[in-house]
MILUMLO-767379 format. One record per residue (C-alpha): residue number from 1; chain; y, z, x; residue in three letters. Coordinates in nm, 3 decimals. Layout:
MILUMLO-767379
+--------+-------+---------+---------+---------+-------+
! drenfi ! marfi !       v !       w !       u ! vexpa !
+--------+-------+---------+---------+---------+-------+
!    NUM !     A !       Y !       Z !       X !   ala !
...
+--------+-------+---------+---------+---------+-------+
END
This chain:
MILUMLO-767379
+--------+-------+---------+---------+---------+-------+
! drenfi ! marfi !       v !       w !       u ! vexpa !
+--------+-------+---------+---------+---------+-------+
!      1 !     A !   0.000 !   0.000 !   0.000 !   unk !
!      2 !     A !   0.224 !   0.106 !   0.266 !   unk !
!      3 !     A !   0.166 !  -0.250 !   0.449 !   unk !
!      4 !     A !   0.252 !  -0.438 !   0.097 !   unk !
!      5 !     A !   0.524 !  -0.252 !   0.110 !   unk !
!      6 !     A !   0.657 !  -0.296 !   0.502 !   unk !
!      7 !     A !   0.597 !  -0.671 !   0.397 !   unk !
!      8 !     A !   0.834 !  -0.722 !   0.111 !   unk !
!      9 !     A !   1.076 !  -0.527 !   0.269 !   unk !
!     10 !     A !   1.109 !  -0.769 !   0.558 !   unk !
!     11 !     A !   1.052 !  -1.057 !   0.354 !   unk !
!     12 !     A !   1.358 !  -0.944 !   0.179 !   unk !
!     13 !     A !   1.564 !  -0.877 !   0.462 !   unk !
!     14 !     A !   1.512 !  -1.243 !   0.619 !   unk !
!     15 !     A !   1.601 !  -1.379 !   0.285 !   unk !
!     16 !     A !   1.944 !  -1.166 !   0.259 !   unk !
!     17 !     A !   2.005 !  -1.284 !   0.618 !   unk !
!     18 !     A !   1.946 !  -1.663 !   0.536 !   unk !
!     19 !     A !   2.207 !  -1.616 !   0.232 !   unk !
!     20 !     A !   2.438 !  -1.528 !   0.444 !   unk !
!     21 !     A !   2.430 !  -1.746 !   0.639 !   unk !
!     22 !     A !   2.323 !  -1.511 !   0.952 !   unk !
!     23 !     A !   2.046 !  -1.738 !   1.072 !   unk !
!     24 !     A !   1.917 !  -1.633 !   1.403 !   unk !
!     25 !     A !   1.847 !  -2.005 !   1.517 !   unk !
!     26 !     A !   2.126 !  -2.095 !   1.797 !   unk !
!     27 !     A !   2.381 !  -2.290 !   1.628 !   unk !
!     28 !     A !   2.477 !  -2.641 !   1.793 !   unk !
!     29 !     A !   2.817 !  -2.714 !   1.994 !   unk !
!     30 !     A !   2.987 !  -3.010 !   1.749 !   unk !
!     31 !     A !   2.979 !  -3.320 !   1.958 !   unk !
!     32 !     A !   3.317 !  -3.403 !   2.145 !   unk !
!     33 !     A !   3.449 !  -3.698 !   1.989 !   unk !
!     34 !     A !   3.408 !  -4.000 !   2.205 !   unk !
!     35 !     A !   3.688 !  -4.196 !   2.346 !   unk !
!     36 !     A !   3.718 !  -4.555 !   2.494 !   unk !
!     37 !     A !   3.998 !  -4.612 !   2.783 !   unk !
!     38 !     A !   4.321 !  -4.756 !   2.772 !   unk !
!     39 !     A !   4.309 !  -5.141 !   2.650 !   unk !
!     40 !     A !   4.673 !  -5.203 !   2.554 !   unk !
!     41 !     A !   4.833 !  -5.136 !   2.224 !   unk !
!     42 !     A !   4.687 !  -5.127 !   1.923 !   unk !
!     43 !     A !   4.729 !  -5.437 !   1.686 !   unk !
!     44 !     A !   4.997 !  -5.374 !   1.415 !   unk !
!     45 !     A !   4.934 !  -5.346 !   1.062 !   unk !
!     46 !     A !   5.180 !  -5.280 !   0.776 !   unk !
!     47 !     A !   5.123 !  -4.877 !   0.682 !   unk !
!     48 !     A !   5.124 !  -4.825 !   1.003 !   unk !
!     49 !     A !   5.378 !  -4.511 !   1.133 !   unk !
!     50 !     A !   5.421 !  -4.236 !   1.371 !   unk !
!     51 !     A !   5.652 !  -3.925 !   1.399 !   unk !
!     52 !     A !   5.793 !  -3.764 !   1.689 !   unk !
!     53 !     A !   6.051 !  -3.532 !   1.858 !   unk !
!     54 !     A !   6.365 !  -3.686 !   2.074 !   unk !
!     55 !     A !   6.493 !  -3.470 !   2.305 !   unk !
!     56 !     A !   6.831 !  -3.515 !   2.447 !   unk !
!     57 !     A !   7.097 !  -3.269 !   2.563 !   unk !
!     58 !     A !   7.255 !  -3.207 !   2.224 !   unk !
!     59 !     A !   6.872 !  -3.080 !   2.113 !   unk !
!     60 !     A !   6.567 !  -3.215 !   1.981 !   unk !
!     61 !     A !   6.561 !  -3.430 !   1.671 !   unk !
!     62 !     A !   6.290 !  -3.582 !   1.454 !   unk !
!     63 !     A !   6.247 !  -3.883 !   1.361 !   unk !
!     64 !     A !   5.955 !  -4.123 !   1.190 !   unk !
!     65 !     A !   5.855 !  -4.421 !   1.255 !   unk !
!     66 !     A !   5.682 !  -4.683 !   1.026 !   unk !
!     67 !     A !   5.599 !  -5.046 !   0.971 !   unk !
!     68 !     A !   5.638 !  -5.127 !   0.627 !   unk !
!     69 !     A !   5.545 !  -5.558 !   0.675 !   unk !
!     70 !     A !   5.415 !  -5.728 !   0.958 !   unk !
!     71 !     A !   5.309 !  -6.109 !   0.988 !   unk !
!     72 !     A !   5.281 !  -6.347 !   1.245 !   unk !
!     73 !     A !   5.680 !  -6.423 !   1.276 !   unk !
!     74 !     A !   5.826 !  -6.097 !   1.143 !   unk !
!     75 !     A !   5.797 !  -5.722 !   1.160 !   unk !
!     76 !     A !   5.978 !  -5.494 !   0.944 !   unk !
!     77 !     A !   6.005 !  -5.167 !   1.067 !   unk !
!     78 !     A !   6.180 !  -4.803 !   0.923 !   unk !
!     79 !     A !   6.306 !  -4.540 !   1.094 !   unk !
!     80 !     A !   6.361 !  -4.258 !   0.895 !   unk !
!     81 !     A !   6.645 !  -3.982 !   1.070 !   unk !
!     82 !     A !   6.596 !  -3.618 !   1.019 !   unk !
!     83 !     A !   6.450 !  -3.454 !   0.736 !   unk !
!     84 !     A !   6.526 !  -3.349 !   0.375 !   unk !
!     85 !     A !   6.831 !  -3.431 !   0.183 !   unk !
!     86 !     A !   7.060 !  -3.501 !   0.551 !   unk !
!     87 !     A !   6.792 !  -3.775 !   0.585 !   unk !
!     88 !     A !   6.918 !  -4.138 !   0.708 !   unk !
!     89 !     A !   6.660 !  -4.419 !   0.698 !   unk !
!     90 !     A !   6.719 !  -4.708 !   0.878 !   unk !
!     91 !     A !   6.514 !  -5.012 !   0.867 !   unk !
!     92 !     A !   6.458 !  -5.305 !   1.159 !   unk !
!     93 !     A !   6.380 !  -5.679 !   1.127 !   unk !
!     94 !     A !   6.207 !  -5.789 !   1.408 !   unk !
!     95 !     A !   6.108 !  -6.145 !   1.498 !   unk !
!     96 !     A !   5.798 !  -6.192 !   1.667 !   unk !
!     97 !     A !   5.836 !  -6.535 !   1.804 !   unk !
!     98 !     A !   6.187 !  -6.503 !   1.940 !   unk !
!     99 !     A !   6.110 !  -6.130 !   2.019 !   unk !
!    100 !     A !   6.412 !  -6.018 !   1.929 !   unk !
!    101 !     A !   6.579 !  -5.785 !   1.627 !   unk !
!    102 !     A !   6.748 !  -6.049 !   1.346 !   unk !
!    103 !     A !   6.843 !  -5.737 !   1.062 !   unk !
!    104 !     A !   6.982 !  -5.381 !   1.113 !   unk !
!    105 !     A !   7.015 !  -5.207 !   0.796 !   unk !
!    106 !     A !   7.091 !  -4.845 !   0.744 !   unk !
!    107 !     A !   7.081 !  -4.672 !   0.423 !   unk !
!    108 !     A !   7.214 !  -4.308 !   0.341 !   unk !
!    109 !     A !   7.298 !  -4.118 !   0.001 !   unk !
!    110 !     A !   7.663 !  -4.318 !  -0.006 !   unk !
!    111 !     A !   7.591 !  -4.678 !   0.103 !   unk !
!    112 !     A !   7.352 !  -4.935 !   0.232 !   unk !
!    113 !     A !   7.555 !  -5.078 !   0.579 !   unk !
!    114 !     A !   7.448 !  -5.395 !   0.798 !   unk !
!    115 !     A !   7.449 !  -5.327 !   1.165 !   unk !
!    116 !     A !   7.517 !  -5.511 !   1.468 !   unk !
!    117 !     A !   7.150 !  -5.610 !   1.563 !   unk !
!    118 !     A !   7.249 !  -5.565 !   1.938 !   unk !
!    119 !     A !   7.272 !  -5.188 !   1.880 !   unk !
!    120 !     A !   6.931 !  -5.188 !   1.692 !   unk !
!    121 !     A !   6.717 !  -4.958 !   1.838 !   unk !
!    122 !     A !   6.384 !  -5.116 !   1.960 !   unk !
!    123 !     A !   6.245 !  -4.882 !   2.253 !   unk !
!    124 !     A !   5.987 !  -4.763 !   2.038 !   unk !
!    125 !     A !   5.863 !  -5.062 !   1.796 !   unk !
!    126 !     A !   5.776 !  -5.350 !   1.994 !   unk !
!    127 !     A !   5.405 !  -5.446 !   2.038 !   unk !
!    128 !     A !   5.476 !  -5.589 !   2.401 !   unk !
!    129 !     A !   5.253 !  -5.382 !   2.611 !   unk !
!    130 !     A !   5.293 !  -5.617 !   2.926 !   unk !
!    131 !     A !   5.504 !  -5.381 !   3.102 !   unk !
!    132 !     A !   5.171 !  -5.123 !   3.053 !   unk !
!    133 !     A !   4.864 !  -5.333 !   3.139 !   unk !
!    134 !     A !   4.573 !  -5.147 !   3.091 !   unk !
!    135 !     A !   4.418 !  -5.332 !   3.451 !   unk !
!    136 !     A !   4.687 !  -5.185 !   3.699 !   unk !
!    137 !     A !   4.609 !  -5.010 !   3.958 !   unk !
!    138 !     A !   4.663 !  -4.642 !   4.007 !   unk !
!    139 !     A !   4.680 !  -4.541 !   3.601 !   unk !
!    140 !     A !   4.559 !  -4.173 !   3.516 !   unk !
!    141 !     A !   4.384 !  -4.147 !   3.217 !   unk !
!    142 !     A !   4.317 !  -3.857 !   3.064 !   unk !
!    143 !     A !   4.201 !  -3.714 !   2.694 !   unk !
!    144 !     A !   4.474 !  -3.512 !   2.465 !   unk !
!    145 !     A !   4.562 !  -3.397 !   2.154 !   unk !
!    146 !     A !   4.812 !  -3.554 !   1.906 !   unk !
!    147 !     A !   4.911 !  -3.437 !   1.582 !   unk !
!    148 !     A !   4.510 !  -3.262 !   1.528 !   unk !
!    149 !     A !   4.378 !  -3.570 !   1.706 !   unk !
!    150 !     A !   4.215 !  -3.650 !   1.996 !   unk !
!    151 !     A !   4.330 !  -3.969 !   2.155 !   unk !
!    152 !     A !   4.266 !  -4.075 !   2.535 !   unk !
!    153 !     A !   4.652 !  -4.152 !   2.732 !   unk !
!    154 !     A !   4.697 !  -4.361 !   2.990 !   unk !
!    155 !     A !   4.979 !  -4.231 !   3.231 !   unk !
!    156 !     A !   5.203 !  -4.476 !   3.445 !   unk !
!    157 !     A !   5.401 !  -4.288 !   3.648 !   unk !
!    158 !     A !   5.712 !  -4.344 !   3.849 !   unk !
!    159 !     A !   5.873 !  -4.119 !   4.109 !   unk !
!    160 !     A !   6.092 !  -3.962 !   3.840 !   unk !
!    161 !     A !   5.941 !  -4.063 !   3.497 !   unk !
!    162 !     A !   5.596 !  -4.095 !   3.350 !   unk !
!    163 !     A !   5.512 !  -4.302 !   3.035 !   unk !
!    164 !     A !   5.241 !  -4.229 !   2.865 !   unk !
!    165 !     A !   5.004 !  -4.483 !   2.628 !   unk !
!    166 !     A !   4.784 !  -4.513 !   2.403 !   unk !
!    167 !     A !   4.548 !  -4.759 !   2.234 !   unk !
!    168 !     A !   4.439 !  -4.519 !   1.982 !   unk !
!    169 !     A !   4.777 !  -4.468 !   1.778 !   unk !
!    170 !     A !   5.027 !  -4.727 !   1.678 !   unk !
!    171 !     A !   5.325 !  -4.877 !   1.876 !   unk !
!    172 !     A !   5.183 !  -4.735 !   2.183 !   unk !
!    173 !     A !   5.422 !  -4.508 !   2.319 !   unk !
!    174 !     A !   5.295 !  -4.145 !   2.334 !   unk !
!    175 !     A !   5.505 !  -3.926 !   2.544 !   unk !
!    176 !     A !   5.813 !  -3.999 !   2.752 !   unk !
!    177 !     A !   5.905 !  -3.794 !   3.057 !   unk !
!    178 !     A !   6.229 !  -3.804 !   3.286 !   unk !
!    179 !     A !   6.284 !  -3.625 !   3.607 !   unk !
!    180 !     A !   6.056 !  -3.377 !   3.485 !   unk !
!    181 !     A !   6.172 !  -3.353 !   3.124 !   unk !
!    182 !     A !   6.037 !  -3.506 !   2.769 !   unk !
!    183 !     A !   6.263 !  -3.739 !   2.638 !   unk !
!    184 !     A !   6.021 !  -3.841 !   2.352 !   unk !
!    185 !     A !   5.662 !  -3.707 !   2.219 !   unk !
!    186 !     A !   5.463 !  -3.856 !   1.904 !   unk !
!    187 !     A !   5.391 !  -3.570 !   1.706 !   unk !
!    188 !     A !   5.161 !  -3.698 !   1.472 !   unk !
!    189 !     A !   5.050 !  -4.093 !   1.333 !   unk !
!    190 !     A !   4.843 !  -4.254 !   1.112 !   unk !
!    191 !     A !   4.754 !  -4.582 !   1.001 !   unk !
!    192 !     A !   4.807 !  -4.602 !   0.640 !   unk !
!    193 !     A !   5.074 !  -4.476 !   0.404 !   unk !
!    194 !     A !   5.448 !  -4.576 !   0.510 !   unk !
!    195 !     A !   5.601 !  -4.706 !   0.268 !   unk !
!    196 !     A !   5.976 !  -4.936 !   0.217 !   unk !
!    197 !     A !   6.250 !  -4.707 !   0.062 !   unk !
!    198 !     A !   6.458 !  -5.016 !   0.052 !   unk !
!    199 !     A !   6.493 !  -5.274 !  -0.263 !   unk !
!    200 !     A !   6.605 !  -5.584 !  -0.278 !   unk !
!    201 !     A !   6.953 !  -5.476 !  -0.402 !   unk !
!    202 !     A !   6.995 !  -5.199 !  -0.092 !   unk !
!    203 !     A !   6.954 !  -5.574 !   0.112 !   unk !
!    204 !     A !   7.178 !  -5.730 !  -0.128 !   unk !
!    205 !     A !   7.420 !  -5.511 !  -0.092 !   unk !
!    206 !     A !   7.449 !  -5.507 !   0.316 !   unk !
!    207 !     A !   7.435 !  -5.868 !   0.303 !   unk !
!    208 !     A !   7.744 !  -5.872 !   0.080 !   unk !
!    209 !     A !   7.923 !  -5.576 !   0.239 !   unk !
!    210 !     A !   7.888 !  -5.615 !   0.575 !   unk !
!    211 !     A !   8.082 !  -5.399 !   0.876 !   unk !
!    212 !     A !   8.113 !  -5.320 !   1.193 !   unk !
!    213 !     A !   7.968 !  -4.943 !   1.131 !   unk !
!    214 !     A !   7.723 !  -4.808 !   1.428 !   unk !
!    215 !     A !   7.596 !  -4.533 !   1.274 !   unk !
!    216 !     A !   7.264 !  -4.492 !   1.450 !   unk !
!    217 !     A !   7.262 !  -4.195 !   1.669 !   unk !
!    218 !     A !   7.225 !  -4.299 !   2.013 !   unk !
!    219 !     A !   7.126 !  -4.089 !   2.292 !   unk !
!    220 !     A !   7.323 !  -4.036 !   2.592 !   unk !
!    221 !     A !   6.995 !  -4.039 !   2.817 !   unk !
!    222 !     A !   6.878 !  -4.335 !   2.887 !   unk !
!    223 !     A !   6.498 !  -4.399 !   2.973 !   unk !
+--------+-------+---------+---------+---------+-------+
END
């Protein structure tokens, strides 16, 4: 009787432990998430955006980066400015074949404003990765984290600045670093879900009302 007893007890006990989950089996280390190197920047696809952290001497600002329409001659992209209601969104017309910017719009709670495409930002949306071939010699590459994802950077470092790349998020640019200091960092990406703030009357309306406002902030550092 007593060994009936000694039984159920212990039959009992490994059942409690398995509903809770207490199993004594070892559990398994989750596999580390394999990366490919560096092959150049990753083909653009409307949806497409990534959000990062300027830093200049006046402090760090955020800003977000998407590509709302992309063919084979033109690439629209939006830069949104800040957050919440102080929010500016800008947007970008970029033409593929002549590889330079043909629209600068900006758009805030007041007024839609055409730009001067010379002062159009384009540092960070251009899918020319020749100046970062994925073949040089001397690259570091090395695995880090961006925005909860790992992603594997390739580093092409200067004597006083270091880019780094990716082929694993979109545009390219990762991190920016000048004598010693980040300029720029990509905070987060994805590949789906930007989306055009403009309508057709916001481009209307800059068409028709035109000026010679520069409104984008500009940075006084220059990478």
């Amino acid at each position: 009787m007593k060994k009936l007893i000694v039984v159920m007890i212990m039959f009992t006990l490994s059942l409690s432990m398995l509903l809770l989950g207490c199993s004594t089996t070892p559990q398994r280390a989750s596999p580390v998430k394999e990366l490919s190197p560096y092959s150049g920047f990753m083909e653009l696809k409307a949806g497409q955006w990534v959000e990062s952290e300027m830093h200049s001497s006046r402090g760090v600002s955020k800003m977000r980066t998407e590509l709302i329409e992309n063919s084979n001659d033109l690439s629209k992209y939006q830069i949104i400015i800040g957050e919440g209601e102080g929010a500016e969104v800008a947007q970008i017309w970029y033409d593929r074949q002549a590889g330079e910017a043909v629209k600068y719009i900006m758009k805030s709670d007041t007024e839609v404003v055409c730009l001067d495409v010379a002062d159009a930002p384009t540092t960070y949306i251009t899918a020319d990765d020749s100046s970062y071939p994925a073949d040089k010699p001397g690259i570091v590459e090395e695995r880090t984290e961006v925005g909860g994802e790992d992603i594997m950077v390739a580093k092409f470092i200067t004597e006083n600045s270091e880019v780094w790349v990716s082929s694993d998020l979109p545009f390219g640019i990762v991190k920016l670093v000048q004598d010693g200091k980040i300029r720029m960092e990509v905070t987060g990406f994805g590949t789906i879900g930007a989306k055009n703030l403009f309508d057709e009357s916001d481009v209307a309306q800059c068409e028709e009302h035109s000026t010679g406002y520069t409104g984008y902030p500009e940075d006084e550092d220059q990478y």
